[in-house]
VEXDREN-2710 file (C-alpha; in Angstrom, 1 decimal):
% VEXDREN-2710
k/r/px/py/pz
1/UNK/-48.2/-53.3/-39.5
2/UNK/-48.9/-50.0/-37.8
3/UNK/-46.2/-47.6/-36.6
4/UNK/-45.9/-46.6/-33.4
5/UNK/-43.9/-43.2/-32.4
6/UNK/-42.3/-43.2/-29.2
7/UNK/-40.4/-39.7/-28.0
8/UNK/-38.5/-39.8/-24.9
9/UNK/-38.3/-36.9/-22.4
10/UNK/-35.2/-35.6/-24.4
11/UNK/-36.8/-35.4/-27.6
12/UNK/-34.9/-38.6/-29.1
13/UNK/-38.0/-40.2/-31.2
14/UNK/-38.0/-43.8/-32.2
15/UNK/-41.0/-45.4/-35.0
16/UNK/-41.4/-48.8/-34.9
17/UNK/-43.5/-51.0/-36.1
18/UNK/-46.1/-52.8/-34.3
19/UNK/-48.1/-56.1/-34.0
20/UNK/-52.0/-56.0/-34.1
21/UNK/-53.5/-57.0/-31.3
22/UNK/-50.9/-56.5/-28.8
23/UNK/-50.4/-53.7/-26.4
24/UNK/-48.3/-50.1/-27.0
25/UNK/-46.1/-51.3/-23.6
26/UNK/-45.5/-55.1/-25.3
27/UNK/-44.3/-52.8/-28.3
28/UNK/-41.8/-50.6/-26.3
29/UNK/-40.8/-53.6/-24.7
30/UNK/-40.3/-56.1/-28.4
31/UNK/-38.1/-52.7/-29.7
32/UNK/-36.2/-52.2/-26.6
33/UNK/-37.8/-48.4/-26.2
34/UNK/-36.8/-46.3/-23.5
35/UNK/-39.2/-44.9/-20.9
36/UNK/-40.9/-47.7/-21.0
37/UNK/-40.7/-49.7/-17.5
38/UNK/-43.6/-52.2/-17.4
39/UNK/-42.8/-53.7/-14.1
40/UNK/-46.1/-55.7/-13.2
41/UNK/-46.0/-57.2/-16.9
42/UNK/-48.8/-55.4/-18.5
43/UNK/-51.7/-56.0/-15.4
44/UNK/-52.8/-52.5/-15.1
45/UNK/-51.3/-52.4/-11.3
46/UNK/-48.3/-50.4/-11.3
47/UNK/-48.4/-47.5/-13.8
48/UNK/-45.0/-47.7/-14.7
49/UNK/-45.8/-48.1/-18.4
50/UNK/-47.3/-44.2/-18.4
51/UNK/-47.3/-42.4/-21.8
52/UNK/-48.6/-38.9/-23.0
53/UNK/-50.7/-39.5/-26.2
54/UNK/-50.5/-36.6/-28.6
55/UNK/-53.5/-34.8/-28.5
56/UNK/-54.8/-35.5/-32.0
57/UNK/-54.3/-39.4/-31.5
58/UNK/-56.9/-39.0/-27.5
59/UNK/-60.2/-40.2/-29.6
60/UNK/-58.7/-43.2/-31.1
61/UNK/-56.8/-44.5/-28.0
62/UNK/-60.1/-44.6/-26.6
63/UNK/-61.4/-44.1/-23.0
64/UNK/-59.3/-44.9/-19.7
65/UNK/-60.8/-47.7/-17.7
66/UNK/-61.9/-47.5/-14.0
67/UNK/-59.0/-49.3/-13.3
68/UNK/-56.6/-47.2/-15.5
69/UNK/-58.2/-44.3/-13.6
70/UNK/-57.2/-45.9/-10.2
71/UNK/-53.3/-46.5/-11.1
72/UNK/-53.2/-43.2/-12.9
73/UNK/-54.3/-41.4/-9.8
74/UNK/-50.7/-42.8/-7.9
75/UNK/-48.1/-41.7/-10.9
76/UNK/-45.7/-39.2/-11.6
77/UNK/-46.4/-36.9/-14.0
78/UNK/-50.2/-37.4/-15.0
79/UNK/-52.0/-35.1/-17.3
80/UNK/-55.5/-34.6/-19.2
81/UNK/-53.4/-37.0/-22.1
82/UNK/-51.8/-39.9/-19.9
83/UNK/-52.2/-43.3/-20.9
84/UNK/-50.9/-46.6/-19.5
85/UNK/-49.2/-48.2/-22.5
86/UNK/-50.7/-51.6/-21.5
87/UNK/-54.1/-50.5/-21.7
88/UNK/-53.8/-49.7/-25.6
89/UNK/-54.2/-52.5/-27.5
90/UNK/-52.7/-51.7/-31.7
91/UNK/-55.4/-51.6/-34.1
92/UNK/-54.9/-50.6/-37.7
93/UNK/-56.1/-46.8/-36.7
94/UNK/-53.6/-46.5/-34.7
95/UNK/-51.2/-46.8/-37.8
96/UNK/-49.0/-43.3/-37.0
97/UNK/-49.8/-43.3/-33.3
98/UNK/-47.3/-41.2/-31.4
99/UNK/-46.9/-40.9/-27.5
100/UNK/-44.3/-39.6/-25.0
101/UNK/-42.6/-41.2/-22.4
102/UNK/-42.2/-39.1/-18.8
103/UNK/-38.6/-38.6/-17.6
104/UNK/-39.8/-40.8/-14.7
105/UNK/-41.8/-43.8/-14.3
106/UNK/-42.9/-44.6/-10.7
107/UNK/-45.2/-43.3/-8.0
END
């Protein structure tokens, strides 16, 4: 299984280990990680599931969609390396995977 790191806004890191095939957010949510709020459930319409990829890991994560773009464009703290969690699905490369949560999760 393929670990995912998750740091929160304080620093406090947590590695856990994920399933293939499902999403970075269904991860946070399994392990009970912090940061992570997920309130529409994983359908890219609420952007409450924002993560910072570390820079190295940006290539593998792979592209934001159109519709990533659109939610991304409404949420607090968005940079060059935000993410929604739910639009990451776990593959085997992303064995190591670290990402940040944003003190806040909302619009």
């Amino acid at each position: 299984m393929p670990k995912i790191t998750y740091v929160e806004h304080d620093g406090t890191s947590r590695t856990v280990d994920a399933e293939l095939g499902t999403t970075i957010m269904e991860t946070a949510l399994k392990n009970d990680v912090n940061g992570i709020v997920a309130e529409c459930g994983g359908a890219c319409t609420c952007a409450t599931c924002l993560v910072h990829v570390e820079e190295t890991w940006l290539d593998k994560v792979g592209a934001r969609s159109p519709e990533e773009e659109d939610q991304l464009d409404f949420a607090f703290d968005v940079r060059p390396n935000s993410r929604l969690a739910c639009q990451i699905k776990v593959t085997e490369t992303l064995d190591g995977l670290i990402v940040h949560t944003p003190a806040y999760q909302g619009r």
